[in-house]
ROROTI-500125 format. One record per atom (N, C-alpha, C): residue in three letters; x, y, z; atom name. Coordinates in Angstrom, 3 decimals, always signed. Example, Ala and Ser with C-alpha at 12.3 -4.5 7.8 and 13.67 -1.06 7.14 Angstrom:
2
- resn, x, y, z, name
- ALA, +13.190, -5.690, +7.800, N;
- ALA, +12.300, -4.500, +7.800, CA;
- ALA, +13.200, -3.300, +7.800, C;
- SER, +12.850, -2.250, +7.080, N;
- SER, +13.670, -1.060, +7.140, CA;
- SER, +12.900, +0.030, +7.870, C;
% end
This chain:
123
- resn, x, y, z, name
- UNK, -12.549, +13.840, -13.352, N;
- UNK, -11.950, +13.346, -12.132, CA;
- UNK, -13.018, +13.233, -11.054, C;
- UNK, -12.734, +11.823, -10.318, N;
- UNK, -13.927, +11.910, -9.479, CA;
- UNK, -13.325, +12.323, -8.139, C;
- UNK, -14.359, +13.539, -7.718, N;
- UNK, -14.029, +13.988, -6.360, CA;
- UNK, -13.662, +14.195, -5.054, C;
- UNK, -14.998, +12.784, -5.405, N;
- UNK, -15.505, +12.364, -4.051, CA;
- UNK, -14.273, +11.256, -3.496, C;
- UNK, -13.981, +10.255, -3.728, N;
- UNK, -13.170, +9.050, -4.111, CA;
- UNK, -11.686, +8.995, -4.380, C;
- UNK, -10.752, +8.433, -3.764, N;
- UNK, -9.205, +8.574, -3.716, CA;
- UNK, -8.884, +7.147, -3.312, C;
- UNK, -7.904, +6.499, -4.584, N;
- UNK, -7.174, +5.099, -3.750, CA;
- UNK, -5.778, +5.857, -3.221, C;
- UNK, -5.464, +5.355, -2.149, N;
- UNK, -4.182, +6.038, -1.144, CA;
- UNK, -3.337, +5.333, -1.629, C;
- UNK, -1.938, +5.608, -1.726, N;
- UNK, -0.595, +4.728, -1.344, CA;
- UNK, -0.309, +4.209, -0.162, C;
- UNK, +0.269, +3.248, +0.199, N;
- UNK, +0.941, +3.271, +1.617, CA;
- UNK, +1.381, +4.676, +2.114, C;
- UNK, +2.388, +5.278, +0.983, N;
- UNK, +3.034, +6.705, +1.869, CA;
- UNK, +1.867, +7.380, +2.115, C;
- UNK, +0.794, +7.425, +1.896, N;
- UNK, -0.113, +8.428, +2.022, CA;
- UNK, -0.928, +7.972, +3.483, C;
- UNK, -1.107, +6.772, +3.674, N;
- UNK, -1.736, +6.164, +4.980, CA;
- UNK, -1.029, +6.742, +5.793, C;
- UNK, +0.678, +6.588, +5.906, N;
- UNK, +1.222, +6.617, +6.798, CA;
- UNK, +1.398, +7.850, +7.438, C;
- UNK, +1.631, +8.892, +6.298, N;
- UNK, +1.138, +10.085, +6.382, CA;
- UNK, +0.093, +10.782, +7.655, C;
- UNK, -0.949, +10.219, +7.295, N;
- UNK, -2.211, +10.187, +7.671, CA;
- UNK, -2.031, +9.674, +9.373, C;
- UNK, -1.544, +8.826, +9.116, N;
- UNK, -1.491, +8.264, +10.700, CA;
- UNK, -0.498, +8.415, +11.792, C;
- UNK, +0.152, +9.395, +10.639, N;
- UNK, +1.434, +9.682, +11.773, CA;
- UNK, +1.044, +11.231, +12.196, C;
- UNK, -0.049, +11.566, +11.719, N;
- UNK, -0.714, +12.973, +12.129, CA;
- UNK, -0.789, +14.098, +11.064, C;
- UNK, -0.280, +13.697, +9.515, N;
- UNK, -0.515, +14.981, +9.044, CA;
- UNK, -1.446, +15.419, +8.790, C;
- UNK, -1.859, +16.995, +8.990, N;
- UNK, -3.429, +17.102, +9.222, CA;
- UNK, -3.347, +17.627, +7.717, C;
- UNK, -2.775, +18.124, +7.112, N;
- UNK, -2.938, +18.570, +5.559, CA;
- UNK, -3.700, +17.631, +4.328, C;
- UNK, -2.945, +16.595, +4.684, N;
- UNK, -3.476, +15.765, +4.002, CA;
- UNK, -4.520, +14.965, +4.443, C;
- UNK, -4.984, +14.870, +5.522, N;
- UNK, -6.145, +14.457, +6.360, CA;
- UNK, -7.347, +15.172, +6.572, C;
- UNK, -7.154, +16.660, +6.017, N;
- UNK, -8.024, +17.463, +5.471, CA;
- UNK, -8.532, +17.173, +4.268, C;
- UNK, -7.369, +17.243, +3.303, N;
- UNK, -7.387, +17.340, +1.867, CA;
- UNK, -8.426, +16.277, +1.647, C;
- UNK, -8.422, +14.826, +2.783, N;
- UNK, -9.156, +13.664, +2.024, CA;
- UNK, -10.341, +13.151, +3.208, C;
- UNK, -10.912, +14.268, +3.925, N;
- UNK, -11.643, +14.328, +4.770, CA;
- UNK, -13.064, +14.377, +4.121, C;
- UNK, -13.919, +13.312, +4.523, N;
- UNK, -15.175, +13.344, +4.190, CA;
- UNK, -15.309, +12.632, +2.937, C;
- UNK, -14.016, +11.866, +2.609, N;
- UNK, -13.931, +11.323, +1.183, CA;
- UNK, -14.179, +9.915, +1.005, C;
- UNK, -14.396, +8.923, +0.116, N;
- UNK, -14.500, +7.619, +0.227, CA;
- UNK, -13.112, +7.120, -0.512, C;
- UNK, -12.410, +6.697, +0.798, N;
- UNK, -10.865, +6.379, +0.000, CA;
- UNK, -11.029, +4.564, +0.422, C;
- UNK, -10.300, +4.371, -0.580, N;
- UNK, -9.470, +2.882, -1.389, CA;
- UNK, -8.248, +2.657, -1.003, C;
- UNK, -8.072, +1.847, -0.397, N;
- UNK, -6.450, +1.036, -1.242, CA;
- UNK, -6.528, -0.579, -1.663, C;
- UNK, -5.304, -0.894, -2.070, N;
- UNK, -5.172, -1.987, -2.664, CA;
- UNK, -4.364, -3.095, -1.621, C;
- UNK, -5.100, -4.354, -1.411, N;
- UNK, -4.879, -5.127, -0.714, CA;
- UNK, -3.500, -5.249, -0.514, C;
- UNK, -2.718, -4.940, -1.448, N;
- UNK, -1.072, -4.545, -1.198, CA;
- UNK, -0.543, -3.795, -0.207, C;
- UNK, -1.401, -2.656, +0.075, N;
- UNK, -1.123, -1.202, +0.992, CA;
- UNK, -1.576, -2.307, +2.164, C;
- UNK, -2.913, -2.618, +2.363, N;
- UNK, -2.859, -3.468, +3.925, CA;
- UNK, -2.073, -4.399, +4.087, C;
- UNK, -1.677, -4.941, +3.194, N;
- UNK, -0.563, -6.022, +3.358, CA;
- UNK, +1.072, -5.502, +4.032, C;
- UNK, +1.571, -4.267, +3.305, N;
- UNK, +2.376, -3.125, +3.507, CA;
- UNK, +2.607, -2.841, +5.290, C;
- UNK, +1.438, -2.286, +5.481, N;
- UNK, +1.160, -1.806, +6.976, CA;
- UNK, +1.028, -2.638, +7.882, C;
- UNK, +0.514, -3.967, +7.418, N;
- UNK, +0.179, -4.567, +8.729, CA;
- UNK, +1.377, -5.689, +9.333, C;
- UNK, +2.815, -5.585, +8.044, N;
- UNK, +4.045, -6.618, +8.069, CA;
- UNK, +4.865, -5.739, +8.523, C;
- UNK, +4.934, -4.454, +8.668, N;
- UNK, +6.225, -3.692, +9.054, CA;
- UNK, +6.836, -4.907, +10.104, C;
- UNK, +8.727, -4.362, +10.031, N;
- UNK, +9.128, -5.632, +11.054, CA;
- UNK, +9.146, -5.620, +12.533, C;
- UNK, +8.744, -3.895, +12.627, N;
- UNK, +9.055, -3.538, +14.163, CA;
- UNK, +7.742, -3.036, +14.500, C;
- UNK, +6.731, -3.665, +13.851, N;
- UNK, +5.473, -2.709, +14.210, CA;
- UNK, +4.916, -3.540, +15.839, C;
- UNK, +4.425, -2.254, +16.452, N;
- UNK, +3.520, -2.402, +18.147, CA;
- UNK, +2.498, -2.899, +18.263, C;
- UNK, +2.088, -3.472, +18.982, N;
- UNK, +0.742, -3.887, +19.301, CA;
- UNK, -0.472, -2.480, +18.913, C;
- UNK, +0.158, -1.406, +19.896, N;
- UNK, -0.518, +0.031, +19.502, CA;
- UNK, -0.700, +0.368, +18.193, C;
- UNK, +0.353, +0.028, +17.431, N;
- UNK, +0.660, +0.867, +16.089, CA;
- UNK, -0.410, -0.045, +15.279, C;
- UNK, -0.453, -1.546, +15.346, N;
- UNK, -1.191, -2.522, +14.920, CA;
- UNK, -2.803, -2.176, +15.023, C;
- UNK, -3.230, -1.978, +16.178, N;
- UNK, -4.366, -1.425, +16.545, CA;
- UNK, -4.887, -0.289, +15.790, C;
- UNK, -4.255, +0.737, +15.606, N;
- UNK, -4.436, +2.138, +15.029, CA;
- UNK, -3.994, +1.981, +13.447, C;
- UNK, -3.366, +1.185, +13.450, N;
- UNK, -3.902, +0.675, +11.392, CA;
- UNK, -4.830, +0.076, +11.470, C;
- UNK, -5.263, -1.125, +12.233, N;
- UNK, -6.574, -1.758, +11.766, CA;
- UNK, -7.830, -0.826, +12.059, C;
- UNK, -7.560, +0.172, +12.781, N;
- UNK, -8.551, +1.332, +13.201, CA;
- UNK, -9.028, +1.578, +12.123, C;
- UNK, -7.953, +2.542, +11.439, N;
- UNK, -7.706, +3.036, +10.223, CA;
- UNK, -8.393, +2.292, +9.290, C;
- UNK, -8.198, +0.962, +8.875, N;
- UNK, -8.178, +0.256, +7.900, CA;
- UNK, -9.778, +0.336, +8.073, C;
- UNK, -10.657, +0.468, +8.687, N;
- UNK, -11.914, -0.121, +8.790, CA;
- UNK, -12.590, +0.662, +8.165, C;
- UNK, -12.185, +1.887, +8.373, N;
- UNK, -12.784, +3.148, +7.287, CA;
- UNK, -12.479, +3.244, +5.971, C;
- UNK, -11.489, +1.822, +5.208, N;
- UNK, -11.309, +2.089, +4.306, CA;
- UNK, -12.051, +1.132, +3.561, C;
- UNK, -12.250, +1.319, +2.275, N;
- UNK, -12.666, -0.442, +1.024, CA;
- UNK, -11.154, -0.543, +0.670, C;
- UNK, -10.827, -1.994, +0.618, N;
- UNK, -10.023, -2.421, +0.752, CA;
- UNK, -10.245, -3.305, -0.746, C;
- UNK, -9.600, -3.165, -1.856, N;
- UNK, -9.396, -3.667, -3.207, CA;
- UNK, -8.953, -5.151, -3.563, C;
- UNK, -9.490, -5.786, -3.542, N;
- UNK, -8.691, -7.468, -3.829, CA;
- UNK, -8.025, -7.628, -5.041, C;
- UNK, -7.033, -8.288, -5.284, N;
- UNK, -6.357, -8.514, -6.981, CA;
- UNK, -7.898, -9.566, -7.807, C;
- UNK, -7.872, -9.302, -8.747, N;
- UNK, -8.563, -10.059, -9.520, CA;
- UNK, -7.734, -9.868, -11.253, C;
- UNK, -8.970, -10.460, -11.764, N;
- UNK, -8.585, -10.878, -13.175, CA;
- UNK, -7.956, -9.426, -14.038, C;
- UNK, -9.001, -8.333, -14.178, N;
- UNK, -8.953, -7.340, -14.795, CA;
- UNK, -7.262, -6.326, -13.836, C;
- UNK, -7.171, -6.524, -12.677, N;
- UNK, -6.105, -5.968, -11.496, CA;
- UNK, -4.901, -6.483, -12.071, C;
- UNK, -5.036, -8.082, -12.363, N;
- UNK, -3.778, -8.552, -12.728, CA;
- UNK, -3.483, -8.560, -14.189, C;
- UNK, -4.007, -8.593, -15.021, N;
- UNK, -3.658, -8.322, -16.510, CA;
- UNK, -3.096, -6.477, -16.000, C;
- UNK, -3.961, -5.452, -16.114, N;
- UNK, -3.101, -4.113, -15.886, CA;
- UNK, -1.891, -4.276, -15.608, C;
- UNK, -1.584, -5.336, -14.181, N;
- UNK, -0.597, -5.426, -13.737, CA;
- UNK, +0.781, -5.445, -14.467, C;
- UNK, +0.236, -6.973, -15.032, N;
- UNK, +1.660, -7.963, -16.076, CA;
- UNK, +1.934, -6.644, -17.109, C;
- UNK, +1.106, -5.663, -18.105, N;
- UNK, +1.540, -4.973, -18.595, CA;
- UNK, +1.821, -3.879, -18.093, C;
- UNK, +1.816, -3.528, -16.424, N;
- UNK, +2.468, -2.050, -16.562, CA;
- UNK, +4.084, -2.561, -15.840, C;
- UNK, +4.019, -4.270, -15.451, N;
- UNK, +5.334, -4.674, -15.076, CA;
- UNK, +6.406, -4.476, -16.292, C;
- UNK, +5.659, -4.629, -17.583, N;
- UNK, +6.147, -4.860, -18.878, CA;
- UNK, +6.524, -3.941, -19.269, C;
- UNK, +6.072, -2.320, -18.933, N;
- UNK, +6.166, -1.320, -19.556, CA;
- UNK, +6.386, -0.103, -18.811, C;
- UNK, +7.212, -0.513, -17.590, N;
- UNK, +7.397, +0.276, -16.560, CA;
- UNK, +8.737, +0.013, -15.808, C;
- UNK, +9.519, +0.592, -14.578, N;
- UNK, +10.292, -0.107, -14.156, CA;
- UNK, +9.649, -0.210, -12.838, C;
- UNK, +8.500, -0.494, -12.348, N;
- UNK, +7.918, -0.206, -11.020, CA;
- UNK, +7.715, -1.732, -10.512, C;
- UNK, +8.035, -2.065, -9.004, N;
- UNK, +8.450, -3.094, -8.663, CA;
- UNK, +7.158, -3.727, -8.587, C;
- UNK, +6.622, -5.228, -8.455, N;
- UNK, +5.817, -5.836, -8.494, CA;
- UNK, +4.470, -5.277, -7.016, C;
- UNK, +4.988, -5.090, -6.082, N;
- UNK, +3.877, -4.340, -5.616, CA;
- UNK, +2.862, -3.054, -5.715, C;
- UNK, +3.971, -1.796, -6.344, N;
- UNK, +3.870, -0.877, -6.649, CA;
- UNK, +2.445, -0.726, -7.982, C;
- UNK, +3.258, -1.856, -9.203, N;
- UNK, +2.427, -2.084, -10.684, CA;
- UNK, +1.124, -2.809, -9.725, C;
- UNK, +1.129, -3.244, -8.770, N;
- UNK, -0.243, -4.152, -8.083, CA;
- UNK, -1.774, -2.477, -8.016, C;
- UNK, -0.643, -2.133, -7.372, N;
- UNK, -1.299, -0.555, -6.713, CA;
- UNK, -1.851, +0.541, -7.627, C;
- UNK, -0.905, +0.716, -8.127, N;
- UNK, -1.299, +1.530, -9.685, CA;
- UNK, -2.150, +0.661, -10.972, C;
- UNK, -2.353, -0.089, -10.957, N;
- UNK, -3.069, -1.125, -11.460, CA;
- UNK, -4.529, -1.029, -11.184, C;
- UNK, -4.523, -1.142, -9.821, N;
- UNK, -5.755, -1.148, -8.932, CA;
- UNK, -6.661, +0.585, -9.222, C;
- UNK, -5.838, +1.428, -9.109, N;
- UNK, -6.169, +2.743, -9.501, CA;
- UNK, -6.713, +3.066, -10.819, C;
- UNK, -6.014, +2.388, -11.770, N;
- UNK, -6.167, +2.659, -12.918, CA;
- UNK, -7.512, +1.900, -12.972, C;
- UNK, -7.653, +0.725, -12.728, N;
- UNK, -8.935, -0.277, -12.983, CA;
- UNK, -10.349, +0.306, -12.158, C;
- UNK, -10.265, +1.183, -10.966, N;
- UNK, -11.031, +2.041, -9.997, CA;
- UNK, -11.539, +3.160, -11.044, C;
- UNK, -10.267, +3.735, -11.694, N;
- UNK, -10.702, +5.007, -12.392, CA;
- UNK, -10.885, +6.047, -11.275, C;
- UNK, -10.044, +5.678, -10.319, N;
- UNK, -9.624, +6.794, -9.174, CA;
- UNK, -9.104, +7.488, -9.225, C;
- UNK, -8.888, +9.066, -8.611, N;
- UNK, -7.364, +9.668, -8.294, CA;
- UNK, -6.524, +8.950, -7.588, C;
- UNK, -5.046, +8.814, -7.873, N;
- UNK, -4.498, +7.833, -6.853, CA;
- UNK, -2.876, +8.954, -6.163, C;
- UNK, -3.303, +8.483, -5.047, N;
- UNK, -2.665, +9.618, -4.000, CA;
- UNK, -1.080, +9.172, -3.063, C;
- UNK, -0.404, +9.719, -3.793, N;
- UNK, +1.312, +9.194, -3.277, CA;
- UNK, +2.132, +10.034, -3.427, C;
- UNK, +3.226, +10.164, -2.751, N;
- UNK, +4.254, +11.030, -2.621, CA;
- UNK, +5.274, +10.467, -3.441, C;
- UNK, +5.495, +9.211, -3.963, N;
- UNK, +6.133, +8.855, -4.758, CA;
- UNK, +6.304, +9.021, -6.346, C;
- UNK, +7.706, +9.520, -6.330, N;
- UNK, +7.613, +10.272, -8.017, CA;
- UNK, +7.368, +9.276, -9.101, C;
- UNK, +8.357, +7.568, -9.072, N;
- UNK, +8.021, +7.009, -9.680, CA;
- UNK, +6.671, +6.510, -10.550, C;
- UNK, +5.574, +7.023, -9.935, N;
- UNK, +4.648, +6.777, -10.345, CA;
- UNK, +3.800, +8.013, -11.478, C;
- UNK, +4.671, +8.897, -11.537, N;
- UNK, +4.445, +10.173, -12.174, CA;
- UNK, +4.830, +9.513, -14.076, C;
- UNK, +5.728, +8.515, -14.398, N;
- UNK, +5.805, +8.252, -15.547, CA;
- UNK, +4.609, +7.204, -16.019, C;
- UNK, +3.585, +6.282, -15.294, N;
- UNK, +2.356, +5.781, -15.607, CA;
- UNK, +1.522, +6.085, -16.476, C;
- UNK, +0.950, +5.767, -17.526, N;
- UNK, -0.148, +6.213, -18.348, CA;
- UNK, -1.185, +5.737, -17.625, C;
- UNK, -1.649, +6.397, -17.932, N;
- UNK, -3.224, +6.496, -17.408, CA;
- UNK, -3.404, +6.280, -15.711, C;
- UNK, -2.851, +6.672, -15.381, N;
- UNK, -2.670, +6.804, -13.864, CA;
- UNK, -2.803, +8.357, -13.770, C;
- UNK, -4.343, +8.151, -13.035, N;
- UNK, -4.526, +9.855, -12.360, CA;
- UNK, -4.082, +9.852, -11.199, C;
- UNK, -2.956, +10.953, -11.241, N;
- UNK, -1.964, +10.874, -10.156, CA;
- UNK, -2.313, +12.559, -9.254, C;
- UNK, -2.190, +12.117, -8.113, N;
- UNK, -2.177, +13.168, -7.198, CA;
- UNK, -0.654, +13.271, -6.434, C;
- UNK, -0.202, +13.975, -6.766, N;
- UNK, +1.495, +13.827, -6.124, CA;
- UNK, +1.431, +14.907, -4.507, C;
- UNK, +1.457, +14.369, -3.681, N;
- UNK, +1.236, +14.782, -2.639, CA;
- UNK, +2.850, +14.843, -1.931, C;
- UNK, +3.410, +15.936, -1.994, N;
- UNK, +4.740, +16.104, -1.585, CA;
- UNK, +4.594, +16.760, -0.433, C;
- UNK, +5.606, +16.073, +0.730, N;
- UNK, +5.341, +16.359, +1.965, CA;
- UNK, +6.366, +16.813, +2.454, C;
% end
């Protein structure tokens, strides 16, 4: 498992930005990932602020930010195939799996994934 390195979930950003310091410890000093899905996620909310807008793209700048490609989207089509996880979700876990990251979410669904190194961060 690599140490250093974590792709986030959305729940885990939000986490993060809504102040939890636990987990903002836990991934302090780290080189974290997400998948162009998660910025996509954060930056469409329907009621989001000018402020709130600002302080994700804050956020976002400290992150590498994952594009879909060839190897992203094949994972994909088969974990759509072999999973019940909705088309953004298989985008995300996809992306993790293809990183060879820990991938960091509070969401259980993602606990039945093969080969998904999962960090279940229950809050």
């Amino acid at each position: 498992m690599n140490g250093d390195k974590f792709l986030l979930d959305t729940n885990a950003v939000l986490y993060i930005l809504n102040g939890d310091e636990t987990l903002a410890d836990f991934l302090f000093e780290k080189e974290l990932y997400i998948s162009i899905i998660t910025e996509l996620e954060l930056l469409s909310f329907k009621n989001i602020t000018i402020k709130e807008k600002k302080q994700i793209a804050k956020f976002l700048e400290e992150l590498k930010v994952v594009n879909i490609h060839a190897e992203i989207k094949q994972l994909t089509i088969d974990l759509r195939k072999s999973s019940a996880l909705k088309l953004p979700d298989s985008i995300i876990a996809a992306t993790a799996i293809w990183l060879k990251l820990p991938f960091v979410t509070s969401d259980k669904q993602f606990r039945t994934i093969p080969g998904l190194n999962l960090i279940y961060y229950e809050k």
